[in-house]
N, C-alpha and C positions, 0 to 999 in steps of 0.2 A: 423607529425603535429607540427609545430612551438606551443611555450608558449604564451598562452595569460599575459595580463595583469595579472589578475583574478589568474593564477597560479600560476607566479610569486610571486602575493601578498600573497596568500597562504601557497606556499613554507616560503618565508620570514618570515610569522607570525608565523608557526609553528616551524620552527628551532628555532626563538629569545624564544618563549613559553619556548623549551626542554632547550633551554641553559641556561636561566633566572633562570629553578626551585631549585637549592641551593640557588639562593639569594631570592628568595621571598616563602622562607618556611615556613612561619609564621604559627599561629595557626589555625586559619580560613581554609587556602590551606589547609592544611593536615588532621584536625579533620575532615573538611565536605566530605573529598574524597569519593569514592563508588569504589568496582570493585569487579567482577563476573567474572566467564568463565560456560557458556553453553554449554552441550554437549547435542546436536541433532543427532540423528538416523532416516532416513527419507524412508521408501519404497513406491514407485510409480508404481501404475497399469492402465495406460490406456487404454481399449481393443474396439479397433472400430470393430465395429459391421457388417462390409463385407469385402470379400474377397479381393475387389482394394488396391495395396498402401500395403503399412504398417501396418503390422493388430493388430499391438500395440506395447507402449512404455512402459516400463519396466527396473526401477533400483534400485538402493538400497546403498543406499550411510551415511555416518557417517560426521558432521560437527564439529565444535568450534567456540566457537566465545567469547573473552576476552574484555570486555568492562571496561573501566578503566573513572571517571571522577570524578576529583581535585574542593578542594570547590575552593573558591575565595581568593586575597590578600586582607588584610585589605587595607583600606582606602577610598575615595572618588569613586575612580575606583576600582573596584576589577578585577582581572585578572587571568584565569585558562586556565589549558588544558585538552582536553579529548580524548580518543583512542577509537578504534574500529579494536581487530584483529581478523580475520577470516580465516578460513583452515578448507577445503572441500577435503576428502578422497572418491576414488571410490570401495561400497564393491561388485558392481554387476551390468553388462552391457553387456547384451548379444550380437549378431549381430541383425543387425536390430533392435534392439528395444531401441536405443536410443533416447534423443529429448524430455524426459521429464520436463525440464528446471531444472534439482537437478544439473548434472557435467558442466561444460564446456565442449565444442564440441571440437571434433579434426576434422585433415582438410580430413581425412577417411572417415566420417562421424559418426564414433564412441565417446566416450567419454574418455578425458584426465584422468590419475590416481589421478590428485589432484590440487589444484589451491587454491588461498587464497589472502588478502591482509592487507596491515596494513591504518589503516586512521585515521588522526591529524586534530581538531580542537581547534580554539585558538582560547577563551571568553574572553571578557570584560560585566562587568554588572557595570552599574550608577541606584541605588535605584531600581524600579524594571523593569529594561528593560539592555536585554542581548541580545549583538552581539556575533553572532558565523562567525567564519571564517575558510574553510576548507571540511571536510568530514562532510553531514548531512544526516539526516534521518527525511522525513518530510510528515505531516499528517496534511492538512487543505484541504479548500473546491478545493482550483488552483490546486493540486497536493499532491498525498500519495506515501510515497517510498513502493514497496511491501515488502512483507515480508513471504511468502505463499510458501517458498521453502527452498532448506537447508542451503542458507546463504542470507539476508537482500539485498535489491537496496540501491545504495547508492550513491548520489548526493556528485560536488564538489560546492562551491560557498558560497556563503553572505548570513544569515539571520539573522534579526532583530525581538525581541519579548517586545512590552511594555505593561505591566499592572501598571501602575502609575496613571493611571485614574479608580477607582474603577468599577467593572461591565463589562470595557472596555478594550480587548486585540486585538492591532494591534498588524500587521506581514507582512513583505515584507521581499522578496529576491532576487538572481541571480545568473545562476545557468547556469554553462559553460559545464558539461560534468558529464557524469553516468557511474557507473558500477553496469553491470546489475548482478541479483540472479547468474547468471550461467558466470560469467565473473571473470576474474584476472585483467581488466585492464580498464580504461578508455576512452569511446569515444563518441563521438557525440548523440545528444541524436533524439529522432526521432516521427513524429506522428504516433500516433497507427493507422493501417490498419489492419482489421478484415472482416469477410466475410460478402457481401451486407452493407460495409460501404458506399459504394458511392465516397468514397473519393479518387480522381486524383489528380498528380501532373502536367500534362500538360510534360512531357519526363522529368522535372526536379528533382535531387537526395531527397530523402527522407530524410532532415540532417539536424541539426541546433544545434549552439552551444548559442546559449543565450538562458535564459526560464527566462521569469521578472514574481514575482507575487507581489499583495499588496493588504491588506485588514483587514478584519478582523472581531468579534462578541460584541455584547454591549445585556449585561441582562436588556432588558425595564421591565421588572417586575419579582416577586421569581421567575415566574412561565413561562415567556416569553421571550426567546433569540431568535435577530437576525443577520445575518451574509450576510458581501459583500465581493464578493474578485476578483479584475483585477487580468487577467495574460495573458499573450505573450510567444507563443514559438517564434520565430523572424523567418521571413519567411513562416512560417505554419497555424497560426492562433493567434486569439485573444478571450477573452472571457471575460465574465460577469455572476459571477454566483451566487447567493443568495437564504438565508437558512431562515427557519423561524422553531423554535422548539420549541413547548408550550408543558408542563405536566402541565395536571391536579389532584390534590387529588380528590378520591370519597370514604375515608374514611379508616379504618386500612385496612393498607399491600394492599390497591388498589389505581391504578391510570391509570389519560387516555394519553397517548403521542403520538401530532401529528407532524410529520417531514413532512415538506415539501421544493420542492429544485424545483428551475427554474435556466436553464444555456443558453443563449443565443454563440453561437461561429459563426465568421465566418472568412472568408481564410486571409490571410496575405501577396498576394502576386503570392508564389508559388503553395496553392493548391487551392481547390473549395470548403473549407470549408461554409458547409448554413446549420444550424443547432438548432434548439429552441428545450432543452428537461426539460419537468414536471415530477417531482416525487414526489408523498405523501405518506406518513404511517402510519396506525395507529395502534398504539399497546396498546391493555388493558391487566392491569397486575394484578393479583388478587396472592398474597403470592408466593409462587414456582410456578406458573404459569403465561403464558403470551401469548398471540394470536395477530398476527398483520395482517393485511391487505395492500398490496402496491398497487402502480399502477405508472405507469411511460407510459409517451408519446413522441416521437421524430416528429418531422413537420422541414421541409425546404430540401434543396436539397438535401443534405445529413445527414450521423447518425452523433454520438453525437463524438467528439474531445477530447482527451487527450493524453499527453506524452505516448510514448512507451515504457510495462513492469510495469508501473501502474498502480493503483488504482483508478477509477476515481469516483467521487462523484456522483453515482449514487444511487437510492434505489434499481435497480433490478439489481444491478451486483452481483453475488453470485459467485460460486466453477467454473463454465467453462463459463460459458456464460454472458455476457452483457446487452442482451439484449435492445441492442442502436443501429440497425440498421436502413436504413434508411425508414422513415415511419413506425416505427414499435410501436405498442402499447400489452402493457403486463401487466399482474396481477400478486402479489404474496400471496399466506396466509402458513407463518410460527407460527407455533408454539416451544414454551422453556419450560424445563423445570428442577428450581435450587433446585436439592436435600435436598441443605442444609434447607431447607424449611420442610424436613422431619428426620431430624438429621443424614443425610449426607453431610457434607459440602467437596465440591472440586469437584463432581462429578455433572457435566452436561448436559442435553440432548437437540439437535435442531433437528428441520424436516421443511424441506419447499415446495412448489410444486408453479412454476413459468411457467406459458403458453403465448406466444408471438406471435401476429399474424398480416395481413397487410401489412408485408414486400414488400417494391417495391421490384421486378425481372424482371424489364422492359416489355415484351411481354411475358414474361411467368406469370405464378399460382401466387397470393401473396402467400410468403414465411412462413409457422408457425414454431415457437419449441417448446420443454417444456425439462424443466428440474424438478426433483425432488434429492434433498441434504439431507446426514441426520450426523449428528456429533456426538459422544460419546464423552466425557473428564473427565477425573480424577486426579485431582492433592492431591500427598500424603500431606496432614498438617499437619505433625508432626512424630515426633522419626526420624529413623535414616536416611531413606529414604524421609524424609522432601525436595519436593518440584518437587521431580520426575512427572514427568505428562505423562501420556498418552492420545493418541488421533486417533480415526476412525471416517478420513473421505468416506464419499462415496456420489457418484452421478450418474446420470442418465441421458442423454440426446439425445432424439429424434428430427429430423426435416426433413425439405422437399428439404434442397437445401445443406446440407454437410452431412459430416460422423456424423453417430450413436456411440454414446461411452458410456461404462460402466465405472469409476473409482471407485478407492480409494488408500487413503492416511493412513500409518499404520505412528504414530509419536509418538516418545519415546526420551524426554527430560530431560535433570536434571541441574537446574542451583545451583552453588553453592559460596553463597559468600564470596569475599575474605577479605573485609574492610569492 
């Protein structure tokens, strides 16, 4: 694949960055620096629940990940650089049961012994609004890089963040090319197809190298933010999607919070994107306790739109399932519960139970699932194992029109910092 623009400019800002930093060492660059290295231990159990196929995925893999980011140069422009390196070791991948998105694939079908990469962003920030250029990692309503395996997604392209207007943060960017959790390399980014999404191409490639997003959140009141945000994958779709988030006080260590999210998408061209999805939630918190209620609806031809290997702005996307296909209407009631509430702090507990039904399947049965998730977490705070975290996930998923799977996730962290 030939260089774009976009890389080229990339490349360029990033070298001038490295070359630059003896001469703009000043106080500022160097006292605001930050940098960690993360070591992640990751085992994966996926067990489908019949004899067809594959009758599960199963690894066990060790990661790192060196995150490095430089304060700013004095002056009117400030200007930094920030890194992201990554290295993915394989401890365990038996035959057949690879495909849990933790290694890179090999062309066997098995998993590679190890894989990793290095990635370079180059900031500027004027008052308070910061251009990054290069390697990103991005969490708004258009687009989330995941993060839910043993090394981070990670976008190449343009973002811009301003908070100069008090209450008010815009954000747009562009965004040429991803490297996915289970990847060394970069390429084409793609819309996510999942099962009874609905969603055709008409014989043409599943690919696209531009993702434009813009938008952003304004506090109309303590108690009420809202949020709009355009984005484009070029040739695939387009979308419109807005948030509306009120907390209410009802008095000590309680409160009522409603989310709610509307995302209109539709094609761009190459596919048949037709899609209108609603999700609300509400969750009452009362001290270490919390109870929420969702509900999410998909209406138009097809399910709900986003990049492929993300995160997509939904309320019932949870541990395996989406719950966005097409026609499909779902409930969730999750329950939390923060220790520290009871003089254990670090140690947390979820449980949720999501059922999904309606699903078009043409001439055949509407389609149902349900899933039920449940998390353990413990981060040490303090002495000498300070910051070690463990974590058990596990989930459950039954339905009418794919494979049955049992999971869980054993996850043993320790980030430790350098600056």
């Amino acid at each position: 694949m030939s260089k774009t623009p976009l890389a080229r400019a990339v490349a360029l800002a990033t070298l001038g960055a490295s070359l630059a930093l003896p001469a703009v060492a000043q106080a500022a660059f160097l006292e605001d620096s930050k940098a960690s290295i993360e070591a992640r231990n990751f085992y994966f159990n996926r067990d489908f629940r019949e004899d067809a196929g594959q009758s599960k995925q199963e690894e066990w893999a060790q990661g790192f990940l060196l995150r490095l980011e430089s304060g700013y140069t004095e002056g009117t422009v400030g200007f930094g650089v920030d890194a992201l390196g990554t290295l993915g070791f394989k401890l365990d991948s038996g035959d057949g049961t690879s495909g849990s998105g933790l290694l890179n694939p090999d062309r066997s079908g098995g998993s590679q012994d190890y894989y990793g990469g290095l990635g370079l962003t180059a900031k500027a920030k004027i008052s308070e609004s910061v251009l990054k250029v290069g390697s990103l990692q991005l969490k708004n309503q258009a687009i989330g890089s995941s993060d839910s395996r043993l090394l981070p997604q990670v976008f190449r392209g343009g973002n811009i963040v301003s908070k100069d207007i008090a209450g008010l943060t815009l954000d747009a960017g562009y965004l040429d090319e991803v490297n996915n959790r289970n990847s060394a390399d970069y390429e084409d980014m793609t819309l996510n197809q999942f099962t009874l999404s609905g969603i055709t191409f008409g014989g043409n490639p599943n690919q696209s190298n531009e993702f434009i997003f813009a938008g952003g959140n304004y506090k109309l009141t303590d108690s009420l933010t809202g949020g709009y945000y355009y984005s484009n994958l070029e040739d695939m779709y387009k979308q419109h999607s807005f948030n509306l988030v009120h907390v209410l006080p009802l008095g000590d260590k309680q409160s009522l919070k409603t989310d709610l999210r509307y995302a209109r998408s539709t094609d761009d061209g190459v596919s048949n994107v037709d899609n209108k999805a609603f999700g609300a939630m509400v969750t009452y918190a009362l001290s270490g306790h919390s109870l929420g209620l969702g509900y999410q609806k998909m209406s138009g031809d097809t399910g709900f739109a986003y990049v492929g290997g993300t995160d997509p702005f939904l309320v019932n996307y949870v541990q395996i399932g989406n719950f966005a296909a097409k026609d499909e209407t779902s409930w969730q009631a999750r329950y939390d519960f923060n220790f520290a509430s009871i003089g254990i702090p670090g140690l947390t507990f979820m449980t949720r139970y999501l059922t999904g039904d309606n699903i078009d399947r043409g001439a055949l049965a509407d389609g149902k699932e349900w899933e039920r998730n449940m998390d353990i977490a413990y981060v040490v705070q303090e002495g000498t194992f300070k910051n070690l975290g463990l974590k058990w996930r596990n989930a459950t998923m039954r339905n009418n029109f794919g494979r049955d799977i049992d999971e869980n996730r054993l996850i043993v962290s320790y980030t430790l910092p350098l600056l």
